[in-house]
C-alpha positions in Angstrom: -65.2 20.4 126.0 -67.6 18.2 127.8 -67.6 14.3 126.8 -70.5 14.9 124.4 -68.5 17.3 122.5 -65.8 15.1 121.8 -64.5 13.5 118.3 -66.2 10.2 118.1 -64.6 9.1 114.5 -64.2 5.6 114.0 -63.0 4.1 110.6 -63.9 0.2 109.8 -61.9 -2.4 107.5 -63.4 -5.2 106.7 -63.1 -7.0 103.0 -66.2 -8.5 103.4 -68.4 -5.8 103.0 -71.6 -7.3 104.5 -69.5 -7.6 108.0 -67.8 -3.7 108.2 -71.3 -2.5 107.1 -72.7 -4.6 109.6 -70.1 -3.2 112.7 -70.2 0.4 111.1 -74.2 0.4 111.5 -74.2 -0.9 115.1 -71.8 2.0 115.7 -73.8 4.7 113.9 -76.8 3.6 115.9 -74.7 4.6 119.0 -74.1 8.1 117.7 -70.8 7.0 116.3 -69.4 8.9 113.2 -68.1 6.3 111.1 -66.4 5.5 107.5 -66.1 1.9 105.7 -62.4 1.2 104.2 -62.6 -2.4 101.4 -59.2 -2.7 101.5 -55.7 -2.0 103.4 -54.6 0.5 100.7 -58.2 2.5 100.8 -57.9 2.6 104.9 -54.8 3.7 105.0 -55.8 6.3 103.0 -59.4 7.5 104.8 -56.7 7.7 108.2 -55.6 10.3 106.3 -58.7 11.8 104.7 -61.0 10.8 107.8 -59.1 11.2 110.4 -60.9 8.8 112.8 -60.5 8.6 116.6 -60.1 4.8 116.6 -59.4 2.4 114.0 -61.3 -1.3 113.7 -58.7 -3.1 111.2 -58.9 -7.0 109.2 -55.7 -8.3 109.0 -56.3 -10.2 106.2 -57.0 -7.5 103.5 -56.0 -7.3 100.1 -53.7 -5.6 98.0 -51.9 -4.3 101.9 -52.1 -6.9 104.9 -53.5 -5.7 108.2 -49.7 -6.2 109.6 -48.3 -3.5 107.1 -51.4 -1.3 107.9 -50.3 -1.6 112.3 -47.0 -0.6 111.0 -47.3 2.2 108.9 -49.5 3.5 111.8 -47.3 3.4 114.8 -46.5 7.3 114.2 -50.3 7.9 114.1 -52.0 9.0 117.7 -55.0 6.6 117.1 -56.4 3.9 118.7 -56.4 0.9 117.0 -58.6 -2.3 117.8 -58.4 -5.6 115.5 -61.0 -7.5 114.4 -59.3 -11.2 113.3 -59.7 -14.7 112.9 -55.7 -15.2 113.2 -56.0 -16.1 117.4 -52.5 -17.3 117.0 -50.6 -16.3 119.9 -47.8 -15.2 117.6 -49.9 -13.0 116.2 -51.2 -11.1 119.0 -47.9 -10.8 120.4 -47.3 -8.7 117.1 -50.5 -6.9 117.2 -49.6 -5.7 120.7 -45.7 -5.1 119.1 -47.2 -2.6 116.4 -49.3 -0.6 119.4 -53.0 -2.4 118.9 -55.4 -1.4 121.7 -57.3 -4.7 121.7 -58.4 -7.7 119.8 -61.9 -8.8 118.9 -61.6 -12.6 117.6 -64.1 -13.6 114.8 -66.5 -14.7 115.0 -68.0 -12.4 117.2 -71.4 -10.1 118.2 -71.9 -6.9 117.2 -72.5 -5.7 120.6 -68.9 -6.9 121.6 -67.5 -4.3 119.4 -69.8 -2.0 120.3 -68.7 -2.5 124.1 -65.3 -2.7 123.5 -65.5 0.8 121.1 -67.4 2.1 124.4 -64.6 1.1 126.3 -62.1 2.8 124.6 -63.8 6.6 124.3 -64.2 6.1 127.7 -60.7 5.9 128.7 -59.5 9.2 130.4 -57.9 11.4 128.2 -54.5 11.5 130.6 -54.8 7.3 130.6 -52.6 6.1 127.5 -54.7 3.3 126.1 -53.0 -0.3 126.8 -53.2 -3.6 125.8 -56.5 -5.6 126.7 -57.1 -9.1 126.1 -58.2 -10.5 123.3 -62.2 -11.0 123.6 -63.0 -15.1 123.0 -64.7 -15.9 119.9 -68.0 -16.3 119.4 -70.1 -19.8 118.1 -69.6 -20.3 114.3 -71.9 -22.0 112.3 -70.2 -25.0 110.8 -69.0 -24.7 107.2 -70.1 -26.4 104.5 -68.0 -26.2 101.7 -68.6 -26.7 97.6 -67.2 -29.3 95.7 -66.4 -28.1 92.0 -65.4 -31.3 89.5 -65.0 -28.8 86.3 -61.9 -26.9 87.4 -59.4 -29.0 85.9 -57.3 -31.2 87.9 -53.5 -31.4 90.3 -51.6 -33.7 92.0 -50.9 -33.1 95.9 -47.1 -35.2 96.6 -46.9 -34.3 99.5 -49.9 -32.7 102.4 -48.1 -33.6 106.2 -47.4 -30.6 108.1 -44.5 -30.3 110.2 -42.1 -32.8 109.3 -41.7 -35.4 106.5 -41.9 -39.1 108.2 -41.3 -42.4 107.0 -43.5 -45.0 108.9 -46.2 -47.9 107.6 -49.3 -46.1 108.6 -48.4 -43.1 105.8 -47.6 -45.5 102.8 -50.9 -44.7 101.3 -51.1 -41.7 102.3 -47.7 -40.4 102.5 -45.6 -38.8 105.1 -44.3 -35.8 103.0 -44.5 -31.9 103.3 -46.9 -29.4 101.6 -46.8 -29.7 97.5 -48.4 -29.6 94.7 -48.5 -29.1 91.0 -51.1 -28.7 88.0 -49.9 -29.5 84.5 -51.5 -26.5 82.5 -50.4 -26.8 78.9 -46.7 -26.2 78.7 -46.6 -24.6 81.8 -45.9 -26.5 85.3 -47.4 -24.5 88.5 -46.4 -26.0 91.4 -47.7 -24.5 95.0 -44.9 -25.4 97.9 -41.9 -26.7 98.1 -42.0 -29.3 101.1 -40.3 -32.6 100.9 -42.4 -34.6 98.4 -40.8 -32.0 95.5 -38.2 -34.5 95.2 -40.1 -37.0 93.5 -41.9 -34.5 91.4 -38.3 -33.1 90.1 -38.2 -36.7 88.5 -41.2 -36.3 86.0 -39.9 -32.6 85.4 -36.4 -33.7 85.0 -37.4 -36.6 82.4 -38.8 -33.9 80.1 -35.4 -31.6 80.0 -35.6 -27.7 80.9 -39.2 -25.9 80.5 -40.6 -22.3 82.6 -41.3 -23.6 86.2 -43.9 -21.3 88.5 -43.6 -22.0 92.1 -45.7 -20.2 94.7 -45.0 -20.9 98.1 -47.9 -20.0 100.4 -45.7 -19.2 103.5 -42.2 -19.8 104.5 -42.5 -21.9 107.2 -39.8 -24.8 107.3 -42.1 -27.4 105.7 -43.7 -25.8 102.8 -39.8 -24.7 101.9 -37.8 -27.2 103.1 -37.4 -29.1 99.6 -36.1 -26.2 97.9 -32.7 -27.6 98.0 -32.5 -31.0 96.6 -35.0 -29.6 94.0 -33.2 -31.1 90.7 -34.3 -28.5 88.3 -32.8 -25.5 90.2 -28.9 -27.5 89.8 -29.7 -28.1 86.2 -29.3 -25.4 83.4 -31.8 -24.4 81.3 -34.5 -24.5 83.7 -36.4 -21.4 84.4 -38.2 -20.8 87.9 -40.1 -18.4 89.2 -40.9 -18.4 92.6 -43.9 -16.4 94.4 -44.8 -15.2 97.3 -45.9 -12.9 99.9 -43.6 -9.9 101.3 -42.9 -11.4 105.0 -42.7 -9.1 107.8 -39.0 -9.6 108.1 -37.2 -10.5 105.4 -37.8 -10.5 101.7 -38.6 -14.0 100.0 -35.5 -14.4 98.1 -33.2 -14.0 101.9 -35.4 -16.9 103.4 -34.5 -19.6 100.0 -30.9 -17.7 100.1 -30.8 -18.4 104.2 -31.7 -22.4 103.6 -28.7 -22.8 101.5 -26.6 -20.8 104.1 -22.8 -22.3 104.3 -23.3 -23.2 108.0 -26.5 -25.4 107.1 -25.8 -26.6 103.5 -22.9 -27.6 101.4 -23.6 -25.7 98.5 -25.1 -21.9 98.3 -27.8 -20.5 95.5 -25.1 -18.6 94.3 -24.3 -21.6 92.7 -27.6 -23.0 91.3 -27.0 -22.9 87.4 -31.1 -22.7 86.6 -32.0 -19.2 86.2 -34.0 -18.5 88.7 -36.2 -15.3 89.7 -38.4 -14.0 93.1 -41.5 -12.2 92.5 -43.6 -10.9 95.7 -47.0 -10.9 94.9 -48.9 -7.5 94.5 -52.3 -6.9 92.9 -55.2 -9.2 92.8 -53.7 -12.2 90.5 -51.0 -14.1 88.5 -51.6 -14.9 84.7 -49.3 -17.8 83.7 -50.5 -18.7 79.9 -54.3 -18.7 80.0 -54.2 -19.7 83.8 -55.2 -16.9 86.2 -54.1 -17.4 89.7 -55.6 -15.3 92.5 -54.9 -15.1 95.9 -55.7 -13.9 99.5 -53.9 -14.4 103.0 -55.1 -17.4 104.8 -55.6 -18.5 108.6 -52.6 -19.0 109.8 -49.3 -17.8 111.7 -47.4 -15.0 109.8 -48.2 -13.7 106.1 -49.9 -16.7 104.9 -51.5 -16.8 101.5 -54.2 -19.1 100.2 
């Protein structure tokens, strides 16, 4: 079979539509046969039904992150190349972990992928395809976002990243980690637990035991790192929920369980007299009440959700 005669399948993710239509025309116009997945769950199923040559994957899909998707295809014999904003080198040290050919960082031309697609069919077939370097990222235009005063209202306690600090340039601002709540009715949502969630225990706390949703956009140290002093959780009565995304290591409930560890922290979760409960989110949203709450991962290191 001469090189004309080979398989030249390639399947595109992308959940903006505009952009894998975009990357899947440029490749058809190249004599490319090609297929658009919307999602991580649909792609992983046209790998199956389409049986592409090479794979062009988003990592942040819905309803199953790109991550997942690299995983669940390390038996596969398929080239994989990923097209991402995440240029964290954390991440790429993954993608490369899970067997990805290359990375294309967004923004980026259409001709890039096109070249780098080249690229790859041309490989010779006894050359196993290895690791190339991330392509750089193209000029973005500058975003301008929308302000929307009708959407109700919240209260950010706390917005540092990193670490809490207690100096006089943050007293109007604050020095505290990642939180923040909305009132909705009788229901309290609160979005990270980083340091400031002590002083929000204290108006909670002053209104006795109620439901308490608490989504936690990522597990790093800061936007968790309040969980332990938080009043409600040592109080009975009090009913939390806590939300979040399934990691790529452990399960939500092992990272709160790990804080309160015996080697770092007197007292364990076992002992927490609030009844508390650990949902990973799955589907597009959350109703609490007459509140919807959606969600999609966001840029940054690990499984992040905005």
């Amino acid at each position: 079979m001469d090189d004309q005669e080979k398989p030249r399948r390639v399947l595109v993710a992308d959940d903006v539509k505009m952009l894998a239509l975009k990357i899947s025309g440029a490749l058809k116009a190249q004599d490319y046969e090609t297929a658009v997945a919307a999602d991580g769950e649909q792609y992983l199923e046209m790998v199956e039904s389409f049986q592409p040559n090479l794979l062009i994957l988003d990592i942040m899909m819905p309803k199953v992150h790109g991550i997942e998707v690299l995983q669940r295809l390390q038996s596969k014999d398929v080239g994989v190349i990923v097209c991402t904003a995440k240029d964290f080198e954390t991440d790429r040290s993954k993608f490369q972990e899970l067997g990805a050919w290359a990375v294309i960082v967004k923004p980026f031309a259409q001709d890039q992928v096109v070249a780098k697609v080249d690229q790859y069919f041309s490989l010779p077939d006894d050359l196993d395809a290895t690791w190339t370097a991330p392509l750089p990222r193209a000029k973005a235009a500058a975003f301008q976002h929308e302000r929307r005063t009708g959407a109700g209202s919240c209260r950010l306690w706390g917005t540092r990243g990193s670490i809490p600090v207690s100096e006089p340039q943050f007293l109007r601002h604050g020095g505290n980690t990642s939180c923040m709540s909305i009132d909705h009715g009788e229901d309290c949502i609160i979005f990270d637990a980083g340091s400031r969630i002590r002083r929000l225990e204290m108006a909670l706390m002053s209104e006795g035991p109620r439901q308490i949703h608490l989504f936690v956009t990522h597990t790093h140290w800061d936007h968790i790192q309040g969980f332990p002093f938080f009043a409600p959780a040592w109080t009975p009565g009090f009913d939390i929920t806590v939300y979040g995304a399934e990691g790529f290591g452990k399960d939500l409930k092992s990272v709160f369980q790990g804080q309160l560890d015996r080697d770092y922290f007197p007292v364990q979760m076992e002992g927490m007299p609030a009844h508390l409960e650990f949902k990973q989110l799955s589907g597009d949203s959350v109703r609490i009440g007459d509140a919807v709450v959606t969600w999609e991962f966001a840029q940054h290191p690990g499984a992040t959700l905005g």
